[in-house]
PDB file of N, CA, C, O and CB in Angstrom:
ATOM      1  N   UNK A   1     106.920 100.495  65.049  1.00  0.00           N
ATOM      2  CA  UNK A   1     108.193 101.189  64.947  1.00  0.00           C
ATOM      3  C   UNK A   1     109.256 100.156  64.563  1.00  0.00           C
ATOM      4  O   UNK A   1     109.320  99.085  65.166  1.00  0.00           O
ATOM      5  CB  UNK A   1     108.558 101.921  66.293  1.00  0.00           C
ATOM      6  N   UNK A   2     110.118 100.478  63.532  1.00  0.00           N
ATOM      7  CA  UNK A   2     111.128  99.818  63.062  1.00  0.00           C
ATOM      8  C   UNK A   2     112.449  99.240  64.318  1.00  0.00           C
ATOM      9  O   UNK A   2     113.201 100.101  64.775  1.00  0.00           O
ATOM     10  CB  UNK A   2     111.629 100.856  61.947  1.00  0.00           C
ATOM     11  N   UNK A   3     112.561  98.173  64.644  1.00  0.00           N
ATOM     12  CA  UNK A   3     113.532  97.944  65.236  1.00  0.00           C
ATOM     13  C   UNK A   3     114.716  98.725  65.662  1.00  0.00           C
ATOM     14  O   UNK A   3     115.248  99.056  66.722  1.00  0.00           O
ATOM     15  CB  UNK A   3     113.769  97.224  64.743  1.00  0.00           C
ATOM     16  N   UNK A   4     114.990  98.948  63.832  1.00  0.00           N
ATOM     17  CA  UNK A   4     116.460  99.637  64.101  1.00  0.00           C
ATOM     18  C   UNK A   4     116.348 101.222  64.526  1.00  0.00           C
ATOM     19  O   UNK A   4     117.325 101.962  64.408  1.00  0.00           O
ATOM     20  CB  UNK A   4     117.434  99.555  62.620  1.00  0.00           C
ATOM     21  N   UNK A   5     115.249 101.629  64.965  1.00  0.00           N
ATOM     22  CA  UNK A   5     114.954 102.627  65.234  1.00  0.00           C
ATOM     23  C   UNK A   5     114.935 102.791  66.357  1.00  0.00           C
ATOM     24  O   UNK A   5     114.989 103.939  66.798  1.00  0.00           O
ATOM     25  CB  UNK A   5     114.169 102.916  64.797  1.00  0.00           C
ATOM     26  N   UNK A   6     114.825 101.359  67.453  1.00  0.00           N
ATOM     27  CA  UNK A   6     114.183 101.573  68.727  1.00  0.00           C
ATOM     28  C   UNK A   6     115.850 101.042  69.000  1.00  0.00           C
ATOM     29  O   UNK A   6     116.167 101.540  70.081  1.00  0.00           O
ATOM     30  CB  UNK A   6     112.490 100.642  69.311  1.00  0.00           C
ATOM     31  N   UNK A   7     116.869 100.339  68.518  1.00  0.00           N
ATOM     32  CA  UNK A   7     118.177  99.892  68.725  1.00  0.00           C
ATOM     33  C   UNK A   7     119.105 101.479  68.921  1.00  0.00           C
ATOM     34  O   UNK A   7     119.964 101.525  69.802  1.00  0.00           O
ATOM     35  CB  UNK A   7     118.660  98.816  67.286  1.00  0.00           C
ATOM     36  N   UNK A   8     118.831 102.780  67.990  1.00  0.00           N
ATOM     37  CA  UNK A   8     119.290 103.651  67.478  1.00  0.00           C
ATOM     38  C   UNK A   8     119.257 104.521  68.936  1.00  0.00           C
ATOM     39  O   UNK A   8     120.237 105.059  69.450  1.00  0.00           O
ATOM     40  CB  UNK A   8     118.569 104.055  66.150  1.00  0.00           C
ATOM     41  N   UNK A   9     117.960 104.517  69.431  1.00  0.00           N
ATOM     42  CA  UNK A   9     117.526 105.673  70.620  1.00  0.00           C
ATOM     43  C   UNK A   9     118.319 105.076  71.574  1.00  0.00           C
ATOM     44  O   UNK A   9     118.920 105.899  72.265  1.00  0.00           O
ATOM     45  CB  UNK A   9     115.794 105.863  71.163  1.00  0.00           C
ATOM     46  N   UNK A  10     118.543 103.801  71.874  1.00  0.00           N
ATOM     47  CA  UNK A  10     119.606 103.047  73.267  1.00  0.00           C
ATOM     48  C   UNK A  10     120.409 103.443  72.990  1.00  0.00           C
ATOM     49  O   UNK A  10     120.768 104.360  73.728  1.00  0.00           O
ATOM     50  CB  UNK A  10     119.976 101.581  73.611  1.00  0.00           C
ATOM     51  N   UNK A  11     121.306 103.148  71.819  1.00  0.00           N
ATOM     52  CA  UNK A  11     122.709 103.449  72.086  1.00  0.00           C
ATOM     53  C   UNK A  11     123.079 104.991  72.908  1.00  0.00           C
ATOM     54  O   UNK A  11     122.430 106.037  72.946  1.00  0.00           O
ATOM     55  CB  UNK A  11     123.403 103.401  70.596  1.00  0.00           C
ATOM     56  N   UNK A  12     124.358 104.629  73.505  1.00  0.00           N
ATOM     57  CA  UNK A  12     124.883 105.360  74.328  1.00  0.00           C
ATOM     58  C   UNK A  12     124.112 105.401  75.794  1.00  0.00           C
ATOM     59  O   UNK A  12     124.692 105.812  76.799  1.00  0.00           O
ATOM     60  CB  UNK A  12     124.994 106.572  73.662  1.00  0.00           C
ATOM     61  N   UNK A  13     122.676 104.907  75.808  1.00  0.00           N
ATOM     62  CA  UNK A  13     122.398 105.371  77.057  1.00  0.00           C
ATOM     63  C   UNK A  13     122.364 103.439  77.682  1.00  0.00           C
ATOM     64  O   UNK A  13     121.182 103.239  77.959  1.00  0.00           O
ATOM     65  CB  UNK A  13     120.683 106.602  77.106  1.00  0.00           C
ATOM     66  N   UNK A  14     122.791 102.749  77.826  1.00  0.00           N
ATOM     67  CA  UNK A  14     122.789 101.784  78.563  1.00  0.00           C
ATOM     68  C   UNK A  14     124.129 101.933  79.240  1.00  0.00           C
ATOM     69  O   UNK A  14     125.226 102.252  78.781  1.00  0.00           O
ATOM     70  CB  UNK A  14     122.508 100.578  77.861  1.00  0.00           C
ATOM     71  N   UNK A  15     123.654 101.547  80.715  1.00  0.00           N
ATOM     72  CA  UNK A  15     124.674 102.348  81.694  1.00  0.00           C
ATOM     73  C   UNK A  15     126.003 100.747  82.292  1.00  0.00           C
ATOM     74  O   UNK A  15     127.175 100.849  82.654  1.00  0.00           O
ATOM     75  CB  UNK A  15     123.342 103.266  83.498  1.00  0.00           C
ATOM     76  N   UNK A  16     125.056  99.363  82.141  1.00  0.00           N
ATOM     77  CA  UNK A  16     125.199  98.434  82.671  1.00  0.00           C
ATOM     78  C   UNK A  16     124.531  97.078  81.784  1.00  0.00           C
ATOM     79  O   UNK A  16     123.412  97.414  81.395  1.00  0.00           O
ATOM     80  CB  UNK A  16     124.742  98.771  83.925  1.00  0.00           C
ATOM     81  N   UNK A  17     124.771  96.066  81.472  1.00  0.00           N
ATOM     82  CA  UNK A  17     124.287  94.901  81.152  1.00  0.00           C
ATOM     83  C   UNK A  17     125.069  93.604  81.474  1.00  0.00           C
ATOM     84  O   UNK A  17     126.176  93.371  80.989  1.00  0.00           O
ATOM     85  CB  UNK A  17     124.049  94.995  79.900  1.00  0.00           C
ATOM     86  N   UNK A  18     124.311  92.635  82.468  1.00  0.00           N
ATOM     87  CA  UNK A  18     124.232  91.102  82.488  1.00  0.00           C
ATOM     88  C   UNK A  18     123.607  90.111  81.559  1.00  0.00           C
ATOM     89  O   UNK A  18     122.416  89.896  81.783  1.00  0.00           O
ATOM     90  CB  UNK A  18     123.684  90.817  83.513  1.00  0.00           C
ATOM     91  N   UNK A  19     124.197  89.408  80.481  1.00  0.00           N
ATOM     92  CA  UNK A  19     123.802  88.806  79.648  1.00  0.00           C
ATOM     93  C   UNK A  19     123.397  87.870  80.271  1.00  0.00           C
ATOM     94  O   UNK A  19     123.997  87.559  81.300  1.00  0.00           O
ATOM     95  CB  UNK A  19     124.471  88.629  78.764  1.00  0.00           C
ATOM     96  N   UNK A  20     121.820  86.848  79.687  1.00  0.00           N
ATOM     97  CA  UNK A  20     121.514  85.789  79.948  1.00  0.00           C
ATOM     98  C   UNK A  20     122.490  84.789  80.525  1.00  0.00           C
ATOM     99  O   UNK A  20     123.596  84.686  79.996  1.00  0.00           O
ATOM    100  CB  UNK A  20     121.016  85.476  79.005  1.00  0.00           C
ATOM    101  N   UNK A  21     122.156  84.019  81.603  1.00  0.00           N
ATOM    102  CA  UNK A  21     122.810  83.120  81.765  1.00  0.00           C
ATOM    103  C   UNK A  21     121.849  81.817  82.233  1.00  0.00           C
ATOM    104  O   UNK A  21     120.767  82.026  82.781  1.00  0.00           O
ATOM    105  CB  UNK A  21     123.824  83.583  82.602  1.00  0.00           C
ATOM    106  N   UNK A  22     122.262  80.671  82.012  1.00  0.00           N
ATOM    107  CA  UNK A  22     121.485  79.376  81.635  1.00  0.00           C
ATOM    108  C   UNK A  22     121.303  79.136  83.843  1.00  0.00           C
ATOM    109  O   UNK A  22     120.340  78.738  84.499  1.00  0.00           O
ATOM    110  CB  UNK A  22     122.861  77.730  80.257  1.00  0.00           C
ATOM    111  N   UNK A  23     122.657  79.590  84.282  1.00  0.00           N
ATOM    112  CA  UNK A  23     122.550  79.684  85.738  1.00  0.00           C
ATOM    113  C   UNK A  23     121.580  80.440  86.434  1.00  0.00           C
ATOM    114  O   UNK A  23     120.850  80.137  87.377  1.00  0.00           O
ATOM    115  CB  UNK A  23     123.618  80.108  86.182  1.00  0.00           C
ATOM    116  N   UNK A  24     121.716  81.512  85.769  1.00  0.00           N
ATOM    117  CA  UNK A  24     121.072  82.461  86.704  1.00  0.00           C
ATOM    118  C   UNK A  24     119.746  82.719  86.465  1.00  0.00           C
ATOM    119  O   UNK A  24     118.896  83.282  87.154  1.00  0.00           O
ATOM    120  CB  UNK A  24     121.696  83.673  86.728  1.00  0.00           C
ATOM    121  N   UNK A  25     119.676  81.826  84.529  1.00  0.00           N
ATOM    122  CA  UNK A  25     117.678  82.398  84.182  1.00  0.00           C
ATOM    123  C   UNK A  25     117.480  83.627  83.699  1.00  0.00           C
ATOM    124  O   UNK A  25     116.688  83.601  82.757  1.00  0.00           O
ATOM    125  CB  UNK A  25     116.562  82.582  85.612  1.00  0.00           C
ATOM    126  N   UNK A  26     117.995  85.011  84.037  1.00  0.00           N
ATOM    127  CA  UNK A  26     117.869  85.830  83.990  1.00  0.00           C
ATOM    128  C   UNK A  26     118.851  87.145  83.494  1.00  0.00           C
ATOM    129  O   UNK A  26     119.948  87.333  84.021  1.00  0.00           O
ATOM    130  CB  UNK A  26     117.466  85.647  84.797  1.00  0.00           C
ATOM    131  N   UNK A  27     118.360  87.955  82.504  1.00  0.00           N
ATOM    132  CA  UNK A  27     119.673  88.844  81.844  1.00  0.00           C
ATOM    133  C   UNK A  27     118.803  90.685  82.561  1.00  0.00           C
ATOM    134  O   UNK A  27     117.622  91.024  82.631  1.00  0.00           O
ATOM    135  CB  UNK A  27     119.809  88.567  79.224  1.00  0.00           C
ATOM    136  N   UNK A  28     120.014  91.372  82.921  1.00  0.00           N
ATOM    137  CA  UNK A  28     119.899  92.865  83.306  1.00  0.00           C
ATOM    138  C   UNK A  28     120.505  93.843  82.651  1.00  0.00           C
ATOM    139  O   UNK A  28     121.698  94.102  82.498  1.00  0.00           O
ATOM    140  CB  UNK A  28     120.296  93.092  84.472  1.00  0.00           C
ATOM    141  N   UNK A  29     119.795  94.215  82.382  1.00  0.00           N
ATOM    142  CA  UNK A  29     120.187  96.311  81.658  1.00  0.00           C
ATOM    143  C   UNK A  29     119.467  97.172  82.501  1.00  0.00           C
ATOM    144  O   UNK A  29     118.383  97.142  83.083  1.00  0.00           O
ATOM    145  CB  UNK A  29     119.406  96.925  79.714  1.00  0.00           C
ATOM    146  N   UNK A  30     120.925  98.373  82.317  1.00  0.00           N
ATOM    147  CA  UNK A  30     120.788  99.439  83.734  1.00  0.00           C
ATOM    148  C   UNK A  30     120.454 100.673  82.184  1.00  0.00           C
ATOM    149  O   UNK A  30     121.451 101.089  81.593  1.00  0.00           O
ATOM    150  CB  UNK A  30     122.874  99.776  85.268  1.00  0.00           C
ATOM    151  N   UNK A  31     119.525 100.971  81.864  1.00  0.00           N
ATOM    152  CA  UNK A  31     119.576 102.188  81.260  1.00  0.00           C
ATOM    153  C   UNK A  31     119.595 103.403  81.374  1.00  0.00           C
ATOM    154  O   UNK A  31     118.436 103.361  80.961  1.00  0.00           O
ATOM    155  CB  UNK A  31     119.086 102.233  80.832  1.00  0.00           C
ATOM    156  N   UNK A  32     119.780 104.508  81.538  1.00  0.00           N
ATOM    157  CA  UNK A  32     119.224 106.226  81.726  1.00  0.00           C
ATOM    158  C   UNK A  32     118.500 106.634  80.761  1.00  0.00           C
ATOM    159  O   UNK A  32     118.500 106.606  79.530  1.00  0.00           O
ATOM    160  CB  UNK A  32     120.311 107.374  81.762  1.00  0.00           C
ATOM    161  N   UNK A  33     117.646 107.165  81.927  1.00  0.00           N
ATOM    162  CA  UNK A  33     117.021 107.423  81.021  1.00  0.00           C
ATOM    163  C   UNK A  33     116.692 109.323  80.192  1.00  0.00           C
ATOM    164  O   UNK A  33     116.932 110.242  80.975  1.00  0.00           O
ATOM    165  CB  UNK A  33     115.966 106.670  81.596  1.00  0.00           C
ATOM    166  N   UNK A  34     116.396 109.572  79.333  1.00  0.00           N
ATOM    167  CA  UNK A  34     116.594 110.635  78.476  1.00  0.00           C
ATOM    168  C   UNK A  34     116.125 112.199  79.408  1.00  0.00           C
ATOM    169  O   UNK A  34     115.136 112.465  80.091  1.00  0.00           O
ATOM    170  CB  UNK A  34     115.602 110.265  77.012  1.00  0.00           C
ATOM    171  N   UNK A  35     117.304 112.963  79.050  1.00  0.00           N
ATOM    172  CA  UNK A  35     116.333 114.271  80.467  1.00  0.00           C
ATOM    173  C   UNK A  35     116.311 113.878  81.558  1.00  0.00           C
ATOM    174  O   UNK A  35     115.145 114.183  81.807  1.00  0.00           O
ATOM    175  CB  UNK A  35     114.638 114.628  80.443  1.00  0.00           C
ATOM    176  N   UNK A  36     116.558 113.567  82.176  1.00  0.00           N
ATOM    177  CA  UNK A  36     116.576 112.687  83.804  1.00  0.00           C
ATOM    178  C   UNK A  36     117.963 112.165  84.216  1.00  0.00           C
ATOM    179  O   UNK A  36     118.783 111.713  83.417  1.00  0.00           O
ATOM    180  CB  UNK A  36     115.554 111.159  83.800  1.00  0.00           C
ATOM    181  N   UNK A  37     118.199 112.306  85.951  1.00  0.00           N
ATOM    182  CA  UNK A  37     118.999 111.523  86.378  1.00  0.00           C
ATOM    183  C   UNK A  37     118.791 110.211  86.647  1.00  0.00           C
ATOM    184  O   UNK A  37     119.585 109.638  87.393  1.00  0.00           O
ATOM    185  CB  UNK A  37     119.362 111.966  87.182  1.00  0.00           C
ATOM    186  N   UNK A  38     117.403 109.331  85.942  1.00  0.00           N
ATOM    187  CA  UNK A  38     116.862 107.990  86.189  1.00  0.00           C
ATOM    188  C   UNK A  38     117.760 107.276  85.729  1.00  0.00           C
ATOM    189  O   UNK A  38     118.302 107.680  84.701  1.00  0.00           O
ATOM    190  CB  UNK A  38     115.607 107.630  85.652  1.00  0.00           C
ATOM    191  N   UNK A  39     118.289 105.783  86.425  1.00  0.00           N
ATOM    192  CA  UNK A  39     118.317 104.836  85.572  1.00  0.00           C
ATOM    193  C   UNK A  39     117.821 103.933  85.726  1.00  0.00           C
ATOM    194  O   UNK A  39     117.753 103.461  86.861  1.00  0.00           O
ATOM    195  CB  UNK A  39     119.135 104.542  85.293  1.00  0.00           C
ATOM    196  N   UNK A  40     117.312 103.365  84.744  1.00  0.00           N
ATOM    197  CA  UNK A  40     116.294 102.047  85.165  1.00  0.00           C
ATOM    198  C   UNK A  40     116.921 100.870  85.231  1.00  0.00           C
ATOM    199  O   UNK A  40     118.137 100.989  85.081  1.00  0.00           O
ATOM    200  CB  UNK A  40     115.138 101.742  84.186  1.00  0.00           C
ATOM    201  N   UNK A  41     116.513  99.682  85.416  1.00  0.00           N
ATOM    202  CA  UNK A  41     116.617  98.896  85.691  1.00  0.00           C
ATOM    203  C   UNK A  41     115.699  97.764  84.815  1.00  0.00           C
ATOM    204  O   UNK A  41     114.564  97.818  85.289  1.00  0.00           O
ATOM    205  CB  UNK A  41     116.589  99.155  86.810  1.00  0.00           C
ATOM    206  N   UNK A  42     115.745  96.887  83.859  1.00  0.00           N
ATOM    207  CA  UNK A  42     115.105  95.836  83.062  1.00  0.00           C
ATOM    208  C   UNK A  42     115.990  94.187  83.596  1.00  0.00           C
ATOM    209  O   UNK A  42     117.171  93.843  83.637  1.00  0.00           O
ATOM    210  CB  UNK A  42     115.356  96.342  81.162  1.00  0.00           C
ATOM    211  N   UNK A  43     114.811  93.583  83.898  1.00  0.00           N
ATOM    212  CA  UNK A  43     115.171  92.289  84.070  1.00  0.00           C
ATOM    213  C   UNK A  43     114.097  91.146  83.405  1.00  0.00           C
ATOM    214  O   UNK A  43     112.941  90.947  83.778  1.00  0.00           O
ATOM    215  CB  UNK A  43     115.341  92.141  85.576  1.00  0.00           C
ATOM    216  N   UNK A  44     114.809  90.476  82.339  1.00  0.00           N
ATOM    217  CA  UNK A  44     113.941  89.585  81.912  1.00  0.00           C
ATOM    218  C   UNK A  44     114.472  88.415  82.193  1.00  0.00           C
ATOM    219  O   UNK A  44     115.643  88.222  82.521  1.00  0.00           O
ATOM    220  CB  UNK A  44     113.598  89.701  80.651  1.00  0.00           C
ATOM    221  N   UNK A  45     113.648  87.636  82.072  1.00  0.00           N
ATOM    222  CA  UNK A  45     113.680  85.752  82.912  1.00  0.00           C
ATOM    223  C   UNK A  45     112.741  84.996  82.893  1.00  0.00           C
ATOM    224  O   UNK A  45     111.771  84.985  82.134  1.00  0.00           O
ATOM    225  CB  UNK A  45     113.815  85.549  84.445  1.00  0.00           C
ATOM    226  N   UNK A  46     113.068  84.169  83.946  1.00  0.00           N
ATOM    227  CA  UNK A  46     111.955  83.214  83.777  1.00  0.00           C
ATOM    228  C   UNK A  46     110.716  83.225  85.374  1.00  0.00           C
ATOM    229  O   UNK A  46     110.984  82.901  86.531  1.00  0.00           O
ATOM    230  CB  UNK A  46     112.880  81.508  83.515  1.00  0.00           C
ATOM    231  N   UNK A  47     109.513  83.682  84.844  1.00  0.00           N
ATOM    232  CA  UNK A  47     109.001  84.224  86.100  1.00  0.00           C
ATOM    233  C   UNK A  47     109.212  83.505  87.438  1.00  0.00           C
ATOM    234  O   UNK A  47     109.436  84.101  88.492  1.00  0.00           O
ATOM    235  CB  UNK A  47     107.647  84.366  85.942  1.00  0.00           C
ATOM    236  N   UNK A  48     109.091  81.694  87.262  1.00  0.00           N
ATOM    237  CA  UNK A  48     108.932  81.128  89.174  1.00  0.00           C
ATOM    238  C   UNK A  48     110.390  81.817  89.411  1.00  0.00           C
ATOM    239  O   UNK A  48     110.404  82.232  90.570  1.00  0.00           O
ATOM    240  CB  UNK A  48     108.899  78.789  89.716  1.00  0.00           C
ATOM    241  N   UNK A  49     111.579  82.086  88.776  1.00  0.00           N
ATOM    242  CA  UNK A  49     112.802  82.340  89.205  1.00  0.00           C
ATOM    243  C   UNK A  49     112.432  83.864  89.744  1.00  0.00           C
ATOM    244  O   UNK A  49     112.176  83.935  90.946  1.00  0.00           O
ATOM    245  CB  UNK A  49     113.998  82.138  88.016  1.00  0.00           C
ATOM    246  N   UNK A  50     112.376  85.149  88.934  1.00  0.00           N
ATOM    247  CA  UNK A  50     112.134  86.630  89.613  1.00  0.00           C
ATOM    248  C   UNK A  50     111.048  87.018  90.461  1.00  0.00           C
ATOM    249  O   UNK A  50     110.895  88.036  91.136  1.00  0.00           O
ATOM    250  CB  UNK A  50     112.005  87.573  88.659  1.00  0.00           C
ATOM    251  N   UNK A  51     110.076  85.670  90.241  1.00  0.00           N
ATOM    252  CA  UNK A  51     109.273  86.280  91.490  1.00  0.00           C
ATOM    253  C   UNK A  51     109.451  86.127  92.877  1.00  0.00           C
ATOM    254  O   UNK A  51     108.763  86.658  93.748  1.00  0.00           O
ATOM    255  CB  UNK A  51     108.116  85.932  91.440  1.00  0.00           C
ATOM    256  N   UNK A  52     110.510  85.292  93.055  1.00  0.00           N
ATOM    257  CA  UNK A  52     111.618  84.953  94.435  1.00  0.00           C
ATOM    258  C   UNK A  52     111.917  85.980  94.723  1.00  0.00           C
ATOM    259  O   UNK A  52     111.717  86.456  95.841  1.00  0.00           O
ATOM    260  CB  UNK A  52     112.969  84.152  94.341  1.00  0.00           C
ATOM    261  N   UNK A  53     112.596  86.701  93.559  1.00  0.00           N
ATOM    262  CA  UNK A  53     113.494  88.072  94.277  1.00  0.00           C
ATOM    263  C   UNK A  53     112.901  89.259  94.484  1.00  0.00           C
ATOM    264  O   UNK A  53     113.368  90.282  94.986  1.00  0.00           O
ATOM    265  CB  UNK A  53     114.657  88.566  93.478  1.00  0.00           C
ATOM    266  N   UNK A  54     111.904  89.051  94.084  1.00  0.00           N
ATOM    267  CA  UNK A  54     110.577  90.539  94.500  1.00  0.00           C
ATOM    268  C   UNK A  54     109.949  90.413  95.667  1.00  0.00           C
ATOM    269  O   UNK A  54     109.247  89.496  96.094  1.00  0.00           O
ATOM    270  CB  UNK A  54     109.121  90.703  93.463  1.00  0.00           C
ATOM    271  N   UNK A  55     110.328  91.598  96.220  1.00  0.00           N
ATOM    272  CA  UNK A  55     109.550  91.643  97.488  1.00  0.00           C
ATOM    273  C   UNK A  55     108.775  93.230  97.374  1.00  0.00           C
ATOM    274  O   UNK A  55     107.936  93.419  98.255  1.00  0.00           O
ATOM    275  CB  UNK A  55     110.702  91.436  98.969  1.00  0.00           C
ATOM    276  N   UNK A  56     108.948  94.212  96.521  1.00  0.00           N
ATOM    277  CA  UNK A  56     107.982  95.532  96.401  1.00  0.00           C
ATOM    278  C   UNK A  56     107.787  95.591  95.017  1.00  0.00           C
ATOM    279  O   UNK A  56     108.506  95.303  94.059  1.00  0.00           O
ATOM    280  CB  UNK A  56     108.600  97.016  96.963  1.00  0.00           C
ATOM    281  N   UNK A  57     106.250  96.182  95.168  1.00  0.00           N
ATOM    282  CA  UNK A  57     105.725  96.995  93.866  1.00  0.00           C
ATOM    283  C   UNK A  57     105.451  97.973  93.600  1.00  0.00           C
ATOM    284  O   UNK A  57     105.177  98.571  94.640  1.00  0.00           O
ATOM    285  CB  UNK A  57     104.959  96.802  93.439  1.00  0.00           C
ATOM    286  N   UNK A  58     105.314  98.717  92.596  1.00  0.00           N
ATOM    287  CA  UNK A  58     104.777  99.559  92.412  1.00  0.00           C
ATOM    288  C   UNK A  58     103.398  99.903  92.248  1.00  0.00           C
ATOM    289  O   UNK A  58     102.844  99.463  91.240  1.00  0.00           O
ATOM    290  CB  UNK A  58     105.262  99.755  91.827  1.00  0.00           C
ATOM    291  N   UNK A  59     102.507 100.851  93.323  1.00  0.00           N
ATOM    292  CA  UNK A  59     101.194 101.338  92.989  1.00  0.00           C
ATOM    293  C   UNK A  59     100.780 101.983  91.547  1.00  0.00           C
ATOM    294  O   UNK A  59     101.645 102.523  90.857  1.00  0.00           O
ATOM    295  CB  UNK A  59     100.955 102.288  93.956  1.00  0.00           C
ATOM    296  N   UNK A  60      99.376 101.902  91.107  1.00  0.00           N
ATOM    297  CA  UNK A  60      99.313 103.396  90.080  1.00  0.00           C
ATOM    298  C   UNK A  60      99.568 104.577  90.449  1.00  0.00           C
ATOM    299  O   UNK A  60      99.596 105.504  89.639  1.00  0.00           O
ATOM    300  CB  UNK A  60      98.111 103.745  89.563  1.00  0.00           C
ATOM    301  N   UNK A  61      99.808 104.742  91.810  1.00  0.00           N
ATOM    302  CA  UNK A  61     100.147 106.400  91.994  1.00  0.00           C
ATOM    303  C   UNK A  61     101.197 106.366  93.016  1.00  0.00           C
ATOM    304  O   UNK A  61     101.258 106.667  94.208  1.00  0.00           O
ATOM    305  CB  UNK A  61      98.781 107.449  92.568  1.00  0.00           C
ATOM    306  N   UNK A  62     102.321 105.709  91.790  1.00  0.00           N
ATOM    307  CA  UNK A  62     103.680 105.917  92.052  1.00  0.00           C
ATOM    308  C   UNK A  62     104.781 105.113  93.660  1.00  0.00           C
ATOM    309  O   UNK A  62     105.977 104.861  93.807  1.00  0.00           O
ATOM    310  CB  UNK A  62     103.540 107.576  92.101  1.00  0.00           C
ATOM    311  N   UNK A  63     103.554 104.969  94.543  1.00  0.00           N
ATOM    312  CA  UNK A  63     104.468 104.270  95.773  1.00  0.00           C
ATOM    313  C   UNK A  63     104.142 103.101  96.166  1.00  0.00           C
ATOM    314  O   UNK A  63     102.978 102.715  96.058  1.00  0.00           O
ATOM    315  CB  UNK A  63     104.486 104.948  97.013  1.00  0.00           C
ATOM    316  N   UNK A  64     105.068 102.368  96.668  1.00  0.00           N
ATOM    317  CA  UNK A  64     105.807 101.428  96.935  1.00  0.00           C
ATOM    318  C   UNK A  64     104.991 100.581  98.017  1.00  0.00           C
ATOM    319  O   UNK A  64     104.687 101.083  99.099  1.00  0.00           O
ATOM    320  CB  UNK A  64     107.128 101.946  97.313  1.00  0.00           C
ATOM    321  N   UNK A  65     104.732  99.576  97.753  1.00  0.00           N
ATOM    322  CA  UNK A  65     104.029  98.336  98.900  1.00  0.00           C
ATOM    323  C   UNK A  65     104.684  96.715  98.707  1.00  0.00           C
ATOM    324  O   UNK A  65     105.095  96.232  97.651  1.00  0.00           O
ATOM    325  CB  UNK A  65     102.052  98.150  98.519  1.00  0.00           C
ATOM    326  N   UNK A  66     104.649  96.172  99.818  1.00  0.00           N
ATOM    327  CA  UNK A  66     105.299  95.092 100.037  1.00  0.00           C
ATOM    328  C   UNK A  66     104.599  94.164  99.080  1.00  0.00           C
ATOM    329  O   UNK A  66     103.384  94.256  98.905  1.00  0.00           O
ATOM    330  CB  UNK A  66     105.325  94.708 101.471  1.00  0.00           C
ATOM    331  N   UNK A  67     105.488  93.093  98.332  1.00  0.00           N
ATOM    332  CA  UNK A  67     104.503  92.214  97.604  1.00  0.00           C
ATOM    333  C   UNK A  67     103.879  91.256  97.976  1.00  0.00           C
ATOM    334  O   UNK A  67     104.655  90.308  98.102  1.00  0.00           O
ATOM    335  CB  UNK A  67     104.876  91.756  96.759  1.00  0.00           C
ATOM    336  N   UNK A  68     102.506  90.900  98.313  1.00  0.00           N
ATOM    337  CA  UNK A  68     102.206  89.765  98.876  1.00  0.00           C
ATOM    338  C   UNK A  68     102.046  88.249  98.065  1.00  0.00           C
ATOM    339  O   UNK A  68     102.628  88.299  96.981  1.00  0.00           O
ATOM    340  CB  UNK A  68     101.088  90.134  99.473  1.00  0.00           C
ATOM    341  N   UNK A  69     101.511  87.149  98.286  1.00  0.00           N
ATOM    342  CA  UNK A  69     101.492  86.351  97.885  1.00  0.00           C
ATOM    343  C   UNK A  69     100.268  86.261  96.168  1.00  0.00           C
ATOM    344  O   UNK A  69     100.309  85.851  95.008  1.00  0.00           O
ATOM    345  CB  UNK A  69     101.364  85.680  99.154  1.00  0.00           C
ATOM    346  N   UNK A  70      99.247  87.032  97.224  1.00  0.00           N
ATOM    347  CA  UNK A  70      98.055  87.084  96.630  1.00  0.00           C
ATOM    348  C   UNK A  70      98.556  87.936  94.880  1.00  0.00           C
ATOM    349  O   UNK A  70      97.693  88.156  94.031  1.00  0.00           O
ATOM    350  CB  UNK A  70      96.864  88.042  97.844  1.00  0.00           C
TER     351      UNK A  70
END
């Protein structure tokens, strides 16, 4: 799929964004998502940094468990 195609479907729906920062490692977008009262949440970085701040995951069938080390 063409970029400017996948740039085209965001607009208007990003609710929130933190641009990269060299401090923090890490940039955030709050999107909604389409048909839904969802908004998500995207965080990209640098993993030893976000895997600090995770403490739950997500199962394949949808719920929530503490993250362990393993």
């Amino acid at each position: 799929m063409p970029v400017h195609t996948i740039i085209k479907r965001k607009i208007g729906r990003i609710q929130a964004s933190i641009p990269f920062s060299p401090i923090r490692k890490r940039s955030v977008v709050a999107m909604h998502l389409p048909d839904t009262d969802i908004v998500r949440i995207y965080v990209k970085g640098a993993p030893e940094t976000l895997m600090d701040k995770c403490v739950k995951t997500f199962e394949v069938d949808g719920s929530k468990t503490h993250l362990t080390e393993e």
